[in-house]
N, C-alpha and C positions, 0 to 999 in steps of 0.2 A: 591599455591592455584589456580585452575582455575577460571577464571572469566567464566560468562554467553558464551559471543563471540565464546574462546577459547573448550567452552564444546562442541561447535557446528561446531567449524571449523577443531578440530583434527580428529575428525570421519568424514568430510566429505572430506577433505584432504587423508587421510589412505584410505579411497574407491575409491578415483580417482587416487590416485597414484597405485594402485591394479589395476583399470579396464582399466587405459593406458598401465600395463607392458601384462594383460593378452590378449588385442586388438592386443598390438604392437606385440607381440609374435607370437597369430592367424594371423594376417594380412602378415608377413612379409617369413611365411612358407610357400606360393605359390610365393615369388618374386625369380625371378631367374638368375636377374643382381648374380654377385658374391660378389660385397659390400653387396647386401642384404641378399645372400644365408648364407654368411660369419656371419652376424649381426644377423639373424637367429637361427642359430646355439650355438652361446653363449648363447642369452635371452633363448632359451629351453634345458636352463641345471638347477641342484637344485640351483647352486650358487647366481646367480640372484633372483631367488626368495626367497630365503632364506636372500639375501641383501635388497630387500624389507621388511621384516618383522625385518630386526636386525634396518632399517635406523628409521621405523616408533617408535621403541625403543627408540633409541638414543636421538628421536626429544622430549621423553616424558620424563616428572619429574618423574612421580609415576612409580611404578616397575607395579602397578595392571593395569593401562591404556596402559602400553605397551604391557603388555603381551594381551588385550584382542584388542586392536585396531591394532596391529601384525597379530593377528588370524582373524579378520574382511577382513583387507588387502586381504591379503591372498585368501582367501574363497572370493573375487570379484572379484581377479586379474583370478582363476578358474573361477567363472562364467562368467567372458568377456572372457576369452579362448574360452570357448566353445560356447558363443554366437554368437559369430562375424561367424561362422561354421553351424549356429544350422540348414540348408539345406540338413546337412546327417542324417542319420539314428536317428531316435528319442530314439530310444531304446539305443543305442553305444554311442550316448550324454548324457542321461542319467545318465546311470551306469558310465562314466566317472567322469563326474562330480560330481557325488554323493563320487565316490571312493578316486577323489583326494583332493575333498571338504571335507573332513575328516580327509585326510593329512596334508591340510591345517590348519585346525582348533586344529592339534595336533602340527605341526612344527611351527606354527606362534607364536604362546604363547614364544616358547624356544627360539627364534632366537630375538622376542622382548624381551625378560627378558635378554638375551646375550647383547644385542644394550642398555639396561638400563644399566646394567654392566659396561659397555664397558666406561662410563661417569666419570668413577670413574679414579681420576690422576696418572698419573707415572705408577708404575710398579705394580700396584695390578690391573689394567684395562687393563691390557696390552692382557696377554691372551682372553679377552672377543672381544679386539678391532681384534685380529689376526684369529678371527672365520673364518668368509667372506674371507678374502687373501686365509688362508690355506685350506679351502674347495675348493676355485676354482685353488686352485694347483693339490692337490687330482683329481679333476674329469677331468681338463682340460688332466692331465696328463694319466688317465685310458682311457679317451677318444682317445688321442695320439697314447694309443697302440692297442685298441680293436676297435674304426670306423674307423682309418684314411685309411683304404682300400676302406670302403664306399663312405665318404665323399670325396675325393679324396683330393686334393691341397688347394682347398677351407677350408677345415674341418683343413686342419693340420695347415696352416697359422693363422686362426681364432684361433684355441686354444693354438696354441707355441705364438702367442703377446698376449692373455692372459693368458696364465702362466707365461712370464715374466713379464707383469705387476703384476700379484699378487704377485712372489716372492720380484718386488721393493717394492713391498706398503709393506708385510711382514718386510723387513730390514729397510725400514722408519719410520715405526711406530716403531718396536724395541729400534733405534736410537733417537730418538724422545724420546721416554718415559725414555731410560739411561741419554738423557741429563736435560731432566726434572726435575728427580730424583737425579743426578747430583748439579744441580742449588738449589735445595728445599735442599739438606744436607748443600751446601755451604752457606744458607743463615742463617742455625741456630747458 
């Protein structure tokens, strides 16, 4: 059961963890040190924000609070994207943010009902908890083969230490959830 406090501090928690991923992300696409170009590059791929919307899940009891304060996320962490920006074109801000403010509000539901999921012990949450890992395998990896000519050095470094980390956290969790499951048979 929520108390009063917690009804006021999940949703105002979920907008600021949204409008620091969508700031940092704006902010850090003109920095041109290579730590930042590198850090850059990650936070503006799906997987990160899709990790915002599974974490704001995970943090919640109710399946229906996840899912809607997931898609809140989301839809601020958009509109600090494109605010910290909003100097260009009014029109191209706009239709951006309208377009992926919609994305939002469709992907944040699923990845927080995924991060609800994902709460659930041993090896039946297992899958839900391997979303995040395997998606930024998937992209870090697509990315590897289709920008690294762009990106140059920077772009491949940045996405091969996050592909290996997500494939460790992948075998971690796995490992993690068979010993889990392991330990829960051995104790009946």
């Amino acid at each position: 059961m929520f108390s009063p406090r917690s009804r006021i501090l999940a949703p105002v928690a979920a907008l600021a963890a949204g409008a620091a991923l969508g700031s940092l992300t704006r902010l850090l696409e003109a920095n041109t040190s290579s730590a930042g170009r590198g850090v850059y590059l990650v936070l503006n791929e799906a997987w990160p924000w899709s990790a915002l919307a599974f974490c704001v899940g995970l943090a919640c009891a109710s399946r229906v609070t996840s899912t809607v304060l997931a898609g809140v996320s989301l839809a601020a962490a958009v509109t600090a994207y494109y605010a910290v920006d909003a100097h260009t074109t009014w029109g191209g801000v706009l239709s951006a943010s309208l377009a992926w403010g919609v994305v939002a509000l469709v992907v944040g539901p699923i990845g927080g009902l995924a991060g609800n999921l994902a709460r659930m012990r041993g090896l039946r949450g297992l899958p839900f908890r391997l979303v995040i890992p395997l998606l930024a395998v998937v992209e870090t990896s697509g990315r590897l083969q289709a920008e690294v000519a762009d990106q140059g050095p920077v772009g491949e470094t940045a996405w091969t230490i996050t592909r290996l980390a997500a494939v460790a956290a992948c075998l971690a969790l796995a490992a993690h959830a068979v010993l889990i499951n392991r330990r829960h048979r051995g104790e009946r």
